[in-house]
VMD Tcl script that draws the C-alpha trace (Angstrom):
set ca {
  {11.70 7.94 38.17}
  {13.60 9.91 35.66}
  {15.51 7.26 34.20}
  {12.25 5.04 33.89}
  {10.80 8.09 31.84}
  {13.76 8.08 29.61}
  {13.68 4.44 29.34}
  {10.38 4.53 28.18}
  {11.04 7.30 25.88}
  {14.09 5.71 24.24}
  {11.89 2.30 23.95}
  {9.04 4.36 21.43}
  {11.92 5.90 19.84}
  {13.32 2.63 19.45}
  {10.08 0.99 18.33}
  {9.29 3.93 15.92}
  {13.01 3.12 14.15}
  {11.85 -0.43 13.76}
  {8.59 0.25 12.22}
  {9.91 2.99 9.94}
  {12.78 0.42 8.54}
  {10.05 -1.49 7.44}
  {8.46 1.00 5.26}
  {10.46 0.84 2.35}
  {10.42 -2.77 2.30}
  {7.07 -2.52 2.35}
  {6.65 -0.24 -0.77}
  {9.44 -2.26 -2.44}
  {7.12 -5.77 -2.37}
  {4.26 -3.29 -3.38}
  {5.78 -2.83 -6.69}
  {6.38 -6.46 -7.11}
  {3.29 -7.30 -6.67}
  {1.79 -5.12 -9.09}
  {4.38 -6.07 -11.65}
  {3.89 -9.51 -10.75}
  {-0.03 -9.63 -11.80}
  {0.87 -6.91 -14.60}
  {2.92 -9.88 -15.81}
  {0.05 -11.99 -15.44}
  {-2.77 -9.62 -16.88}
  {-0.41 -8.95 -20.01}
  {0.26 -13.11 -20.57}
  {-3.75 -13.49 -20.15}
  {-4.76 -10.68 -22.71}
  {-1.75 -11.47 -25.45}
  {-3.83 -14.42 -27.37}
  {-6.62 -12.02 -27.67}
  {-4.17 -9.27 -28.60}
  {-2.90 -11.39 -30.95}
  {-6.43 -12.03 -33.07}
  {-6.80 -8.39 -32.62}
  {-3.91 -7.51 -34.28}
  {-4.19 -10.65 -37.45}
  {-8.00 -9.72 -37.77}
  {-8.77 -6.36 -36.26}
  {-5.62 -4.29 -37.06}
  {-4.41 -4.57 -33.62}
  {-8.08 -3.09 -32.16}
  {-9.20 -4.95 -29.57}
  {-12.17 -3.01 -29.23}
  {-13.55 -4.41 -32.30}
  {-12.64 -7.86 -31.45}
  {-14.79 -7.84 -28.60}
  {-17.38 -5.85 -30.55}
  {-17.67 -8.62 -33.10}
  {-18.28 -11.23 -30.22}
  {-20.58 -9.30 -29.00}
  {-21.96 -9.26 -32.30}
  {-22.59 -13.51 -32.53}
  {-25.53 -15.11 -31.78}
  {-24.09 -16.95 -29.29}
  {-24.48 -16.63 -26.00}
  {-21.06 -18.57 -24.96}
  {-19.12 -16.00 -27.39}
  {-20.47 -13.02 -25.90}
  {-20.08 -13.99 -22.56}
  {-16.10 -14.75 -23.37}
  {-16.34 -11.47 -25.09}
  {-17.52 -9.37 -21.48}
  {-14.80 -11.74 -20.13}
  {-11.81 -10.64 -22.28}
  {-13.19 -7.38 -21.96}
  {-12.58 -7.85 -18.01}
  {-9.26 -8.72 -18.43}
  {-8.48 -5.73 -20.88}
  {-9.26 -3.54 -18.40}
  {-7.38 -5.09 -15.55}
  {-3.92 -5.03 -18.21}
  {-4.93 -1.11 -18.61}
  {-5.49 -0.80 -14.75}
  {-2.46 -2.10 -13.61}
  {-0.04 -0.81 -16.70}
  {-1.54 2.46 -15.30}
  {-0.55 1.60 -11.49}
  {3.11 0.18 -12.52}
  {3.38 4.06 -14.68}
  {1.92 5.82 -11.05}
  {4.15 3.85 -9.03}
  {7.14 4.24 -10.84}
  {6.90 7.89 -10.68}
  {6.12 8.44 -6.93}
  {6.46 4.81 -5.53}
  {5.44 6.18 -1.49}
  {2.83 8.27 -2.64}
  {1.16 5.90 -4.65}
  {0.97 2.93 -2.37}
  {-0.48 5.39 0.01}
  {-2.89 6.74 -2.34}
  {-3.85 4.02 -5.32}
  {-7.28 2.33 -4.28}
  {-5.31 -1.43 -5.31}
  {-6.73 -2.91 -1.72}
  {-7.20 -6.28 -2.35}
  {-2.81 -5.93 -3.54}
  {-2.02 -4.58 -0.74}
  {-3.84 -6.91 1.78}
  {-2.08 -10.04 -0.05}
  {1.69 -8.07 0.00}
  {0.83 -6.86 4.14}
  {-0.57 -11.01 4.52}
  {2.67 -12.62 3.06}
  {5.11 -9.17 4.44}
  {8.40 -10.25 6.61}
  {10.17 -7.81 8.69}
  {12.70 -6.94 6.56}
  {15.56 -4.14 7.01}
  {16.72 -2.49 3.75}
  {19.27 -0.23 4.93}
  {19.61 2.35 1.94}
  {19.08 5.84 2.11}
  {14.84 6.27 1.94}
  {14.68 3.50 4.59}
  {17.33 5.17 7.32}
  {14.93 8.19 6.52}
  {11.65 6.52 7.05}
  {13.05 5.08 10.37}
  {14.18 8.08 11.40}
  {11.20 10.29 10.66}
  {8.91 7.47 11.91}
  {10.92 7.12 15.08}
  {10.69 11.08 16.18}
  {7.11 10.64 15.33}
  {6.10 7.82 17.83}
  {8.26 9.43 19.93}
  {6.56 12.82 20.08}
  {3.36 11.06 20.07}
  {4.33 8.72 23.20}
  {5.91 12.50 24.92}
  {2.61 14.24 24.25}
  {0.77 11.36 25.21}
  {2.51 11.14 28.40}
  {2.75 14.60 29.41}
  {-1.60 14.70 29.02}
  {-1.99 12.25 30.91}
  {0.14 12.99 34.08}
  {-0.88 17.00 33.61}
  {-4.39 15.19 33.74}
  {-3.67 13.52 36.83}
  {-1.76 16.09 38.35}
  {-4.89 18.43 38.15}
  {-7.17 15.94 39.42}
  {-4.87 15.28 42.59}
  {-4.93 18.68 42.70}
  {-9.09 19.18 42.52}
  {-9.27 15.96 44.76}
  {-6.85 17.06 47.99}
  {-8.58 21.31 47.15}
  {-12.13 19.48 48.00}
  {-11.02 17.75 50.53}
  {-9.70 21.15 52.47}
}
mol new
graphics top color blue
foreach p $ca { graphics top sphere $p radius 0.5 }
foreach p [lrange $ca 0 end-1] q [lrange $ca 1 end] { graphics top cylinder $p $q radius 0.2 }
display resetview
């Protein structure tokens, strides 16, 4: 029964390793991502940049202020439009800054859901073996395993005491 135990023990540790591995790889196609559609957010913005800067000295503010501005109902609708998409270049030149300076933190922390879901719906088991990952395997690993050791060692205390209430009652 003891080696069982330890097999089972060495399995979580095991299966901790292989989820921890995966971590940085994780984080690593986090950071693509949001370069990827920072990429995509600049080459959307730039024509609009580019009338800002010719007829607004480079204020894009005022560009979309002076659509606004029309009498045209079309205009000002592109204007609310470009103004969506100047936000979403600040938002994510902002994330790329965050996540360059604490890259596990932020993908823990930033509130960039609907990135995340599409990186974790396209993410491949991957195993990066550099220096972070061998850490987050290994930290991950003793985790799961002290989880699965507590876990255990409730569970059979809690059935030891009710063998113990059950054959008391029946004395």
């Amino acid at each position: 029964m003891s080696k069982l135990l330890d097999y089972i023990r060495l399995s979580f540790f095991a299966c901790g390793l292989l989820l921890g591995v995966q971590i940085p790889a994780f984080v690593s196609d986090f950071g693509q991502a949001i370069n990827a559609q920072l990429i995509e957010a600049n080459n959307a913005i730039k024509p609009f940049k580019n009338d800002a800067a010719q007829y607004f000295n480079n204020d894009l503010d005022k560009l979309i202020k002076h659509y606004q501005h029309l009498d045209d109902d079309i205009i000002n609708k592109g204007a609310n439009n470009i103004n969506v998409l100047n936000k979403r270049q600040q938002a994510l030149q902002a994330a790329v800054n965050a996540f360059s300076e604490s890259p596990y933190l932020f993908t823990i922390t930033s509130n960039l859901s609907d990135i995340k879901q599409q990186v974790w719906q396209r993410f491949e088991g991957q195993i990066i073996l550099k220096k972070d990952s061998i850490i987050a395997a290994i930290v991950a690993a003793i985790i799961v395993a002290l989880l699965a050791e507590l876990t255990g060692y409730l569970f059979l205390t809690g059935v030891k005491r009710s063998f113990k209430r059950l054959f008391a009652a029946q004395k």
